[in-house]
C-alpha positions as CSV (number, residue, x, y, z in Angstrom):
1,X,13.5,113.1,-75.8
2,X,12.0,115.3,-73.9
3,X,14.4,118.5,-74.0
4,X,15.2,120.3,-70.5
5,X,14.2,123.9,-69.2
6,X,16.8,126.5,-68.8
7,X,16.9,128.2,-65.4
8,X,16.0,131.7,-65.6
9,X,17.1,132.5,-62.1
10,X,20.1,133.3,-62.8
11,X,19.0,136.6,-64.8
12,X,16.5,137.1,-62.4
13,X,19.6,137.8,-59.6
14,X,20.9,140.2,-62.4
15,X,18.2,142.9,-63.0
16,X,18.9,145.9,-61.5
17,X,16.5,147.9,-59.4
18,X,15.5,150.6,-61.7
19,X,12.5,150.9,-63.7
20,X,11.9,149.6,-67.0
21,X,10.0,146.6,-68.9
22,X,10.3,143.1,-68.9
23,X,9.7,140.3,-71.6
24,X,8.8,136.6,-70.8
25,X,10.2,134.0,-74.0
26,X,8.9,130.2,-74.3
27,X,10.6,127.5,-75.8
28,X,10.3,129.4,-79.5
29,X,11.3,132.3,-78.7
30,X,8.3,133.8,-79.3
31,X,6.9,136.7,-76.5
32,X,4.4,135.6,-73.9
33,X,4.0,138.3,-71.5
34,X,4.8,142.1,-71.5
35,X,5.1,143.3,-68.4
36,X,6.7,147.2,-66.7
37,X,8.2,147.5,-63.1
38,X,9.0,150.6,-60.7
39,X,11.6,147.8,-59.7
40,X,12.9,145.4,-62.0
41,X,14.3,143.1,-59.9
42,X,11.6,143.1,-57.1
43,X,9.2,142.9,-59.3
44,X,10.2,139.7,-61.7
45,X,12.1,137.8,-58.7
46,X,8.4,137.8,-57.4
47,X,7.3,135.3,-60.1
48,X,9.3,133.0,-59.4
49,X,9.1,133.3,-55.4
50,X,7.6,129.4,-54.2
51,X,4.9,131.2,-52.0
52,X,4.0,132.7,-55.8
53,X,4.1,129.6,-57.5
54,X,2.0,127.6,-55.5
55,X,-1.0,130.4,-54.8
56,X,-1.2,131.8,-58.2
57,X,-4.3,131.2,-60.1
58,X,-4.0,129.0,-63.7
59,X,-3.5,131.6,-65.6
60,X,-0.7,133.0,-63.9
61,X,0.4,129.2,-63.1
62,X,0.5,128.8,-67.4
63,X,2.6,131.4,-67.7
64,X,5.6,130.2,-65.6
65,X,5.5,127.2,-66.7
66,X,5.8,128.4,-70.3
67,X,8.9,130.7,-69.5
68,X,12.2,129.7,-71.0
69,X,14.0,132.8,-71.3
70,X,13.6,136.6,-69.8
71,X,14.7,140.2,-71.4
72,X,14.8,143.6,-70.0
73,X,15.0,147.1,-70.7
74,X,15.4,149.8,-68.6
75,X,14.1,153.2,-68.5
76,X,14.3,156.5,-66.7
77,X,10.5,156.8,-64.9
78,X,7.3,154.9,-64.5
79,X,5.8,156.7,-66.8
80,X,8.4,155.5,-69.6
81,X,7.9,151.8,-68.8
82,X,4.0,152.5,-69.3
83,X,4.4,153.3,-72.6
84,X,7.2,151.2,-73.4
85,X,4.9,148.6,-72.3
86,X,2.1,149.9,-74.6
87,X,4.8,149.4,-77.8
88,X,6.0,146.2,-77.2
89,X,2.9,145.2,-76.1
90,X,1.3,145.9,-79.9
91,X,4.1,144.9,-81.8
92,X,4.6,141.1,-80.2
93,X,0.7,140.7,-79.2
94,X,2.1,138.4,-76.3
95,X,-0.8,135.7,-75.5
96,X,-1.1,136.3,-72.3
97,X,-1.9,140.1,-72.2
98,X,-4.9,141.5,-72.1
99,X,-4.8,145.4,-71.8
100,X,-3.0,147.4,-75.0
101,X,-3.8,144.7,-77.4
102,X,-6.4,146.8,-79.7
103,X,-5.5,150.0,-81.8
104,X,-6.3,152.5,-79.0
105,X,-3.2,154.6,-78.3
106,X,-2.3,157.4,-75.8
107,X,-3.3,160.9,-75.8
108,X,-1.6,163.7,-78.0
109,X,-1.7,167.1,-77.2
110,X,-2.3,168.7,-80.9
111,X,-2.2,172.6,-81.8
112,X,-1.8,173.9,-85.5
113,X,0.0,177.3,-85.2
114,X,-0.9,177.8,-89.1
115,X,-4.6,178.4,-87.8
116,X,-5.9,182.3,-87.6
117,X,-6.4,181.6,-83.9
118,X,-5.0,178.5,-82.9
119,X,-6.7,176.1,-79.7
120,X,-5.1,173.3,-78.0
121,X,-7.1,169.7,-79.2
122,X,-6.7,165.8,-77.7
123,X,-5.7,163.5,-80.4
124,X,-4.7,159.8,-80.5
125,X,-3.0,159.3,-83.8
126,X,0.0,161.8,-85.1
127,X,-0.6,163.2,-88.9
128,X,1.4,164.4,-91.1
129,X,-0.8,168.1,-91.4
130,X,1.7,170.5,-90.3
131,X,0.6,170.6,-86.4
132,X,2.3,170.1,-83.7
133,X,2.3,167.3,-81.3
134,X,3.2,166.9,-77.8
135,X,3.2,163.6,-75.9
136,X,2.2,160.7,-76.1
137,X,0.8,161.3,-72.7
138,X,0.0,157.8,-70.2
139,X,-2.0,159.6,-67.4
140,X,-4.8,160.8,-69.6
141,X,-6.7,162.5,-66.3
142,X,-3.7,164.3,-65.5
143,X,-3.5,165.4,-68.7
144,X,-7.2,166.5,-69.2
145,X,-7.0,168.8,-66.1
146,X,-3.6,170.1,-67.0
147,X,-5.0,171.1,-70.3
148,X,-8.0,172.9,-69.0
149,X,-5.4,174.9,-66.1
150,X,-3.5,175.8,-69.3
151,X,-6.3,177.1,-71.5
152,X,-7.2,179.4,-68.7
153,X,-4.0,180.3,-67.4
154,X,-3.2,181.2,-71.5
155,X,-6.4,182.1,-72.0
156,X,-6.4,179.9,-74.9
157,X,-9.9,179.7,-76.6
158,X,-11.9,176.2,-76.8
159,X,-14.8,177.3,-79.6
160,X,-15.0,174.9,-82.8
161,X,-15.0,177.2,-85.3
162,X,-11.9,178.0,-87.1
163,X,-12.4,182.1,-87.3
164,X,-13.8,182.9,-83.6
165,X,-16.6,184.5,-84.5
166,X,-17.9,182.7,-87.1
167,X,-21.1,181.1,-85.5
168,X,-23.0,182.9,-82.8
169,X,-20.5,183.2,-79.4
170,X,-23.7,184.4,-77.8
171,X,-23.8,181.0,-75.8
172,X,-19.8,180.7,-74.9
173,X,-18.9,182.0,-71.6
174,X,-15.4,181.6,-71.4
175,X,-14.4,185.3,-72.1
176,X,-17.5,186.1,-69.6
177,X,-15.4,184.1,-66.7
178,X,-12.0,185.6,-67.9
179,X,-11.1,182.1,-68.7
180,X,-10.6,183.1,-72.6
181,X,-8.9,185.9,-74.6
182,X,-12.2,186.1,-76.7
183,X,-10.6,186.7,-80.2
184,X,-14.6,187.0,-81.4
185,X,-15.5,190.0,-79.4
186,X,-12.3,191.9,-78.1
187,X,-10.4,191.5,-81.4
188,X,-7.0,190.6,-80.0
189,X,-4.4,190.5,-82.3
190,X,-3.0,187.0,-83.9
191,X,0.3,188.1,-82.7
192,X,-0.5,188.7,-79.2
193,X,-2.6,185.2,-79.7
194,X,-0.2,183.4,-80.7
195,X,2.4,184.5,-77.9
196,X,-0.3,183.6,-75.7
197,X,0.0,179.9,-77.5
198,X,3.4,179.4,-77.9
199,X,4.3,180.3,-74.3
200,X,1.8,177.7,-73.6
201,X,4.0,175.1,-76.0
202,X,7.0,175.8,-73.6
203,X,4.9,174.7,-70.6
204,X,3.7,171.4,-71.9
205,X,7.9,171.3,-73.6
206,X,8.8,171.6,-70.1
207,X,9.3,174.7,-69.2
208,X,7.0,174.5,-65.9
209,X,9.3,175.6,-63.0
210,X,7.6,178.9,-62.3
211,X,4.2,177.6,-62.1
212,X,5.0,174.8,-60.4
213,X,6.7,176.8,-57.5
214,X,3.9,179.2,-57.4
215,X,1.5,176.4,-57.1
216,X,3.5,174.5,-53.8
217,X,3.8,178.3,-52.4
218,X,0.5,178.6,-52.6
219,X,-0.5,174.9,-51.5
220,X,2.2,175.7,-48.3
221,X,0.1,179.1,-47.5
222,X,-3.4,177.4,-47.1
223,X,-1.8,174.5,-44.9
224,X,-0.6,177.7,-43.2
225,X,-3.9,179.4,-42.5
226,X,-5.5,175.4,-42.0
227,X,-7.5,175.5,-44.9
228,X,-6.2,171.5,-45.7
229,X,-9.2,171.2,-47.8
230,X,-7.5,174.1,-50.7
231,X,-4.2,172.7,-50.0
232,X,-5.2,168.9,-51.0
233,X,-6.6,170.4,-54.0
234,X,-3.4,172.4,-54.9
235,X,-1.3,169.0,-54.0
236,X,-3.4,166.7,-56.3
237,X,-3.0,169.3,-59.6
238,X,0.6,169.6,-58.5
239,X,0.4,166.3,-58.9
240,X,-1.1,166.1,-62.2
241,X,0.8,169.1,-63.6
242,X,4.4,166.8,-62.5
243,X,3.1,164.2,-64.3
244,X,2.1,165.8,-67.5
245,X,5.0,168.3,-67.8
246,X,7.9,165.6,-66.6
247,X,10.6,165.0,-69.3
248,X,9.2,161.7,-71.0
249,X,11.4,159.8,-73.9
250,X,9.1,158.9,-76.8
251,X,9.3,155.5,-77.9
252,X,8.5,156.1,-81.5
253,X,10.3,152.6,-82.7
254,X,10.0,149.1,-81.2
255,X,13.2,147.6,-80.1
256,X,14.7,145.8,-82.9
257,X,12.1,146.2,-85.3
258,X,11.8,148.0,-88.8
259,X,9.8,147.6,-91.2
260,X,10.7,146.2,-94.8
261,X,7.8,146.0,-96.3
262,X,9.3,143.8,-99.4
263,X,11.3,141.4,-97.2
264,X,7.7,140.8,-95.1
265,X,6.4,139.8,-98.3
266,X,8.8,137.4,-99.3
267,X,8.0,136.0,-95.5
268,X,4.8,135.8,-95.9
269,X,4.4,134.3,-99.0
270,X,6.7,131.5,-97.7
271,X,4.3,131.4,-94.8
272,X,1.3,130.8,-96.3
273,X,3.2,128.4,-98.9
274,X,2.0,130.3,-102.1
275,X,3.0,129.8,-105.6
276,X,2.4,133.1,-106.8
277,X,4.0,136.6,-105.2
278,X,2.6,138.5,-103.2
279,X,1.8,141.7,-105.0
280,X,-1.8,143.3,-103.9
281,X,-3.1,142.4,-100.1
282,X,-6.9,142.9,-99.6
283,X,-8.5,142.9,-95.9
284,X,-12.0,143.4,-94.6
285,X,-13.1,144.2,-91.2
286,X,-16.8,144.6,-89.9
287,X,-17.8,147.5,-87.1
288,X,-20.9,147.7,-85.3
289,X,-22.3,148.4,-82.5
290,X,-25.8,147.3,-81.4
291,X,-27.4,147.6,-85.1
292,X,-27.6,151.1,-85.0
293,X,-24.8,151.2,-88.0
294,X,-23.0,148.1,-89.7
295,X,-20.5,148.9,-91.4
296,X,-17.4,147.2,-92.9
297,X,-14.1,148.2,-94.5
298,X,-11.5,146.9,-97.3
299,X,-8.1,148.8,-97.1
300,X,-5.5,147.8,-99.8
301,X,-1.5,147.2,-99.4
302,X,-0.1,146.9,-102.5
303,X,4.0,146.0,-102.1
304,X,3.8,145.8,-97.8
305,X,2.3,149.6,-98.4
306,X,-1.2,151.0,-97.8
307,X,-2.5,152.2,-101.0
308,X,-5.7,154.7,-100.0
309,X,-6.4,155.0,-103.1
310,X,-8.3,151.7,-103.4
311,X,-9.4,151.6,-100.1
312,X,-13.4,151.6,-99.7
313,X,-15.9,151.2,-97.3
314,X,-19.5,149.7,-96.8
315,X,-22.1,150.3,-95.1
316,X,-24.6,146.4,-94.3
317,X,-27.5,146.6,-96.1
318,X,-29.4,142.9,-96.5
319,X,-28.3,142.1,-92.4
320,X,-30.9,142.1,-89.5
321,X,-29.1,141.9,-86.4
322,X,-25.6,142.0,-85.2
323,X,-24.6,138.9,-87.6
324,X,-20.8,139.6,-88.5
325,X,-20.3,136.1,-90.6
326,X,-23.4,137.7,-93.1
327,X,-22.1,141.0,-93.0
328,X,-18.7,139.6,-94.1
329,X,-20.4,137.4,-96.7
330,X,-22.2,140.7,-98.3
331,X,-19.2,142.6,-97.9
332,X,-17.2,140.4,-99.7
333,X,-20.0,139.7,-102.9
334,X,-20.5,143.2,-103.1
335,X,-16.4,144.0,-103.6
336,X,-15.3,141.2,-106.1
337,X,-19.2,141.2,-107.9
338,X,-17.1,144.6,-108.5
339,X,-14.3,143.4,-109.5
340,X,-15.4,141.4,-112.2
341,X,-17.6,143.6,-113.9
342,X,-15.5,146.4,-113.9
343,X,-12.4,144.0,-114.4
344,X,-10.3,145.3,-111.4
345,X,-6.9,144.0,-110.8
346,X,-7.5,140.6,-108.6
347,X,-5.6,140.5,-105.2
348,X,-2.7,138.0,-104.4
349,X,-4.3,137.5,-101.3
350,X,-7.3,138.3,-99.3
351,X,-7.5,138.7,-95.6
352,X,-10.4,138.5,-93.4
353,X,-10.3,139.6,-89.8
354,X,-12.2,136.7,-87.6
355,X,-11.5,132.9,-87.6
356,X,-13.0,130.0,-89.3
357,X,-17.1,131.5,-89.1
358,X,-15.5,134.3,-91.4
359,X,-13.7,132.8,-93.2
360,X,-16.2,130.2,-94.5
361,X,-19.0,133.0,-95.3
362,X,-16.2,134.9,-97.3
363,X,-15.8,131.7,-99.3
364,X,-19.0,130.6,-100.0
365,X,-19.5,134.0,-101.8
366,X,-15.8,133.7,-103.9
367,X,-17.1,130.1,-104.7
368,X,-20.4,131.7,-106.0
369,X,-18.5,133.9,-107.8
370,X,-15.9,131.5,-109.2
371,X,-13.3,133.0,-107.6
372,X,-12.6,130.5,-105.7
373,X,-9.3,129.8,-107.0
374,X,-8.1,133.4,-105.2
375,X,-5.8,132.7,-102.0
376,X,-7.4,133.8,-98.8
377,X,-7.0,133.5,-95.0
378,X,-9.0,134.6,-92.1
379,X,-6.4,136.3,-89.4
380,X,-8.2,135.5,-85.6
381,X,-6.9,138.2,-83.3
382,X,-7.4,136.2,-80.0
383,X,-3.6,134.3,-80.4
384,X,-3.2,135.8,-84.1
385,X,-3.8,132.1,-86.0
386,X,-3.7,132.0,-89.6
387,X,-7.2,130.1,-91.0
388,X,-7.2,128.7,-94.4
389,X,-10.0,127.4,-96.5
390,X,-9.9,123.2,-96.1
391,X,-7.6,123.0,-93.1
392,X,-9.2,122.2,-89.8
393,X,-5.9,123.1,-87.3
394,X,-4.8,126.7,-87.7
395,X,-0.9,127.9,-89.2
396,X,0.6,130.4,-86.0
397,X,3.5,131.9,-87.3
398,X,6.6,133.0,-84.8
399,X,5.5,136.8,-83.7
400,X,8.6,137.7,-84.0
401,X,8.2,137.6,-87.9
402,X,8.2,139.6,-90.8
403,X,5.3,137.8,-91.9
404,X,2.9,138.3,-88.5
405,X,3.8,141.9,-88.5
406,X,2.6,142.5,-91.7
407,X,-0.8,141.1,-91.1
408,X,-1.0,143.0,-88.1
409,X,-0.3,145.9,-89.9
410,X,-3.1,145.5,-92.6
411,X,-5.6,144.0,-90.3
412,X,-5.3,147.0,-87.9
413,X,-5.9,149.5,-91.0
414,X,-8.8,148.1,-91.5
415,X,-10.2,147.8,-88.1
416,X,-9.3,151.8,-88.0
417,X,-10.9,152.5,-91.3
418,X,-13.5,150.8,-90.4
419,X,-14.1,152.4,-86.9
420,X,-13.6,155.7,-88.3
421,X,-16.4,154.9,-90.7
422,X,-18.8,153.9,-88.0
423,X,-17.7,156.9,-86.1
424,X,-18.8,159.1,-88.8
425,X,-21.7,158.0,-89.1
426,X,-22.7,158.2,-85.4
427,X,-21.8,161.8,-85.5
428,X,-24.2,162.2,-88.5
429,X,-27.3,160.6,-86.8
430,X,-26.4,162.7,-83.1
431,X,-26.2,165.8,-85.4
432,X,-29.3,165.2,-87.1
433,X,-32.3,167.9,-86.3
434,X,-36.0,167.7,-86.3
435,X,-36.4,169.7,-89.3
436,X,-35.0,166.7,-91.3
437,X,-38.9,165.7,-91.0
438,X,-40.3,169.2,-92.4
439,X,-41.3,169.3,-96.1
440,X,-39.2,172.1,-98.1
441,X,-36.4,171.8,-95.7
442,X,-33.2,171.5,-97.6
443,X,-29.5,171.0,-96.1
444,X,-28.6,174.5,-96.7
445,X,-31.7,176.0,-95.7
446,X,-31.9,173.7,-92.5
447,X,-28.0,176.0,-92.0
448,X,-29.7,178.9,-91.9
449,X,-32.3,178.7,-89.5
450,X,-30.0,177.0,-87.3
451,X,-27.3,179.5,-87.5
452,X,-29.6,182.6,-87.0
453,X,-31.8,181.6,-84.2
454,X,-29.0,179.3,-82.3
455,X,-31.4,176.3,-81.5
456,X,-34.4,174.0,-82.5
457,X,-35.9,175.3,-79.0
458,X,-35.8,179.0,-80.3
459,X,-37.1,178.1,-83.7
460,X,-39.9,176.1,-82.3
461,X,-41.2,179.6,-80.3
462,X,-40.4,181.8,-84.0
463,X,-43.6,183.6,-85.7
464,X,-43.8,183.4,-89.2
465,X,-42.7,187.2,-89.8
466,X,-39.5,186.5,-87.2
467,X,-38.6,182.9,-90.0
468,X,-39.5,184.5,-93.2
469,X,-37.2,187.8,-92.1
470,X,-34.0,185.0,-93.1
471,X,-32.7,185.6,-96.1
472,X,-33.5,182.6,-98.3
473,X,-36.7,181.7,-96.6
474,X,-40.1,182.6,-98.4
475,X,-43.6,183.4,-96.5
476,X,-44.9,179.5,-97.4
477,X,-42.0,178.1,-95.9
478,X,-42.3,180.2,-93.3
479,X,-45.5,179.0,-92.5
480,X,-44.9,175.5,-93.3
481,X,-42.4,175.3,-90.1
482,X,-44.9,177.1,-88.1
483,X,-47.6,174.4,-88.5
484,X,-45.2,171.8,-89.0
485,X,-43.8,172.7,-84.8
486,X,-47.5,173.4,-83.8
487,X,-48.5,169.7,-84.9
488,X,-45.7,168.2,-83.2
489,X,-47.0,169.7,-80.2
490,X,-50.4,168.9,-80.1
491,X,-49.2,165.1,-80.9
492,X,-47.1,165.3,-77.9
493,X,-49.8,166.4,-75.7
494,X,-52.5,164.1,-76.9
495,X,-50.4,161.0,-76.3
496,X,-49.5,162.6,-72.9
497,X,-53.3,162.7,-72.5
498,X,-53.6,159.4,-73.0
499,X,-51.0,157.3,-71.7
500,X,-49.5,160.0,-68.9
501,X,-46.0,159.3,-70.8
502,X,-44.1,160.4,-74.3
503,X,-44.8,157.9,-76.7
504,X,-41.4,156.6,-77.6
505,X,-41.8,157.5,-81.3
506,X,-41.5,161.2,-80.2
507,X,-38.8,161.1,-77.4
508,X,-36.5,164.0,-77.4
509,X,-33.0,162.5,-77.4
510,X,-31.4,165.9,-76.7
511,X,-32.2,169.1,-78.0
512,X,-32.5,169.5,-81.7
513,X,-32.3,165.8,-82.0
514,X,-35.7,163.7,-82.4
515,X,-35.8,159.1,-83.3
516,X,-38.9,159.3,-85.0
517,X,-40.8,159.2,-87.9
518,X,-43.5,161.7,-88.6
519,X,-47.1,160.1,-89.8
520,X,-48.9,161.8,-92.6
């Protein structure tokens, strides 16, 4: 018998009209949409309005009719329910979200007052180094433009290297357009820095009153004098500055939700119907982007805990093309073709991040390597469904579970491990230089040519008396570079000669940084 559909309306009448979030329930229980208001009640009451009902597209039409129950939470500002939102939004993954659903997270304002001369830095993840943090920020433009009206109304610097002063500050204007305090060149005290810093903290802590009425005094004196074009610029980074400085609460923990790693265990194990207990978790996830770099990675949670000790990472190497169900079979022959000749501890359980295509490569390879008896799933983040190995319909678990959470955990790990290896290497192959290519170059001595003339475009003009002046750098080498920059050019001109355009295999990407490889 079919059983009846509660009416929601009556909650619906209840909401107040203040901003917050609201959460949409089906017949389990289970979270299906996530959604924040300026107005509660004008916002949900216009679900369920009949014009709404009969216009909205399927999707929308889905929804309703999957609602059984409603919950709300209120908060003081916009802002608030946007990252409310964002929270509950990754800890239920409701099904019929979109946005918020991947391990991006909002800006953070970081600064490290243990540095010699400390600079203000955009980060997305909080670590426990001994910096502080301010934010999470939702309005990241607002933020970006405050940032940069603070480093020159502080004159905090913006350089990379740790000591100002370090590297050549030949090419850095800041201190040029008063914009810095230049701690390379006028030798300001750290004291006086790090006043200069700290009364920068207050401002993003809050402490914004003075600038903001010097700002709308200003804004008023240009609409004055009919400059409108000065005073919309003043009003928008008014705007911005509101935004960014405005008392926010944090939302550091989900509403009713902590984390126990042992009882998720337990859950899980139940879950997934195993014999054994769940002890040592496995998961692999595989990043790439074009085939420029495929790369995979295999965190560890031993007792619902990450263990970085035994995490590890891969980079694809028998793979042509983007193919992620080979990556994941190499991957996966690669680790436990490890583990059993090394005779590593076996995992309870091994996760793979994709659906059944994963899944089966990963198996074929355990089978290969008669493992097969090990217990492993493939987690598909689309609706979060549970594949195992001989069953054709997939397990979904209540969201709301110990059990889901943990695998959402793990499988996020990895898929940040695995980015941040991918990352890496990105930022390795942008930094490479051209004199990668020249014989006798080494790492170190590739250092020092860089650091004393600046630039590849400098080096290229050198003599061999202006290179062999370095310390560390012999005549032969000297002339080595000379030659090797004076062949690059006449092979850039005689293809120019003969097809009017760069051949590709010598295309500058930017300066410095060459995708070719040079022909004996």
């Amino acid at each position: 018998m079919p059983v009846e559909r509660p009416d929601v309306m009556p909650k619906v009448r209840d909401l107040p009209h203040k901003p917050g979030v609201y959460l949409f329930k089906d017949r389990f229980n289970r979270v299906i949409y996530v959604g924040k208001a300026r107005d509660l009640h004008k916002r949900v009451s216009q679900y369920f309005h009949p014009s709404r009902q009969y216009r909205a597209d399927p999707k929308t039409q889905a929804l309703l009719e999957s609602i059984w129950d409603l919950e709300a939470h209120t908060v003081k500002s916009e802002p608030e329910s946007l990252l409310l939102e964002g929270k509950l939004i990754k800890e239920y993954r409701p099904r019929y979200n979109i946005s918020f659903r991947d391990d991006k997270r909002f800006l953070l304002v970081k600064v490290n007052l243990n540095d010699p001369f400390p600079r203000f830095q955009l980060s997305r993840v909080k670590k426990d180094d001994g910096a502080r943090y301010f934010g999470p920020f939702p309005h990241a433009g607002s933020l970006r433009k405050t940032l940069t009206l603070l480093r020159r109304k502080f004159h905090i610097r913006t350089c990379l290297p740790e000591i100002p002063g370090e590297v050549d500050f030949r090419h850095c204007l800041q201190h040029i357009i008063k914009n810095c305090s230049a701690p390379c060149v006028n030798k300001i005290t750290r004291a006086g820095y790090l006043a200069q810093v700290k009364q920068a903290c207050d401002f993003l802590d809050g402490a914004s009153g003075e600038m903001l009425a010097e700002f709308k005094a200003e804004m008023e004196k240009a609409a004055e004098r009919l400059d409108f074009e000065r005073a919309a610029e003043i009003r928008n980074l008014l705007n911005d500055l509101k935004k960014t400085t405005r008392p926010t609460k944090r939302f550091a923990r989900q509403f009713n939700t902590t984390v126990k790693p042992g009882e998720d265990m337990v859950a899980l194990q139940e879950a997934l119907e195993l014999d054994q207990p769940l002890r040592i978790i496995e998961c692999f996830d595989i990043s790439n982007i074009s085939t420029t770099h495929k790369v995979a990675s295999m965190v560890c949670f031993r007792d619902g805990k990450p263990d970085r000790d035994d995490y590890r990472r891969y980079r694809i190497k028998g793979v042509e093309g983007q193919d992620d169900f080979a990556s994941m079979a190499e991957v996966v022959r690669r680790r436990y073709s490890r583990v059993l000749s090394e005779g590593i501890r076996r995992p309870s359980l091994i996760v793979v991040d994709g659906g059944k295509g994963q899944l089966s490569s990963a198996c074929r390879e355990l089978k290969a390597l008669g493992l097969d008896d090990l217990p492993i799933i493939g987690l598909a983040k689309e609706r979060e469904e549970i594949f195992r190995p001989g069953i054709s319909l997939p397990l979904v678990i209540d969201h709301s579970s110990g059990a889901i959470r943990l695998l959402q955990r793990i499988r996020d790990e990895a898929h940040r491990f695995a980015n941040g290896y991918h990352q890496i290497l990105m930022k390795r192959r942008v930094s490479e230089s051209i004199l990668d290519d020249c014989p006798g170059v080494s790492e170190n001595r590739k250092k020092l040519l860089l650091r004393h003339f600046g630039s590849i475009d400098k080096l290229r003009v050198a003599t061999a008396e202006e290179i062999r002046a370095i310390e560390g750098i012999g005549p032969k080498l000297a002339e080595t570079l000379v030659e090797f920059f004076a062949k690059l050019k006449r092979r850039g001109q005689e293809v120019e000669d003969e097809k009017g355009t760069v051949e590709p295999g010598l295309v500058e990407s930017e300066p410095g940084t060459f995708t070719y490889q040079l022909k004996p």
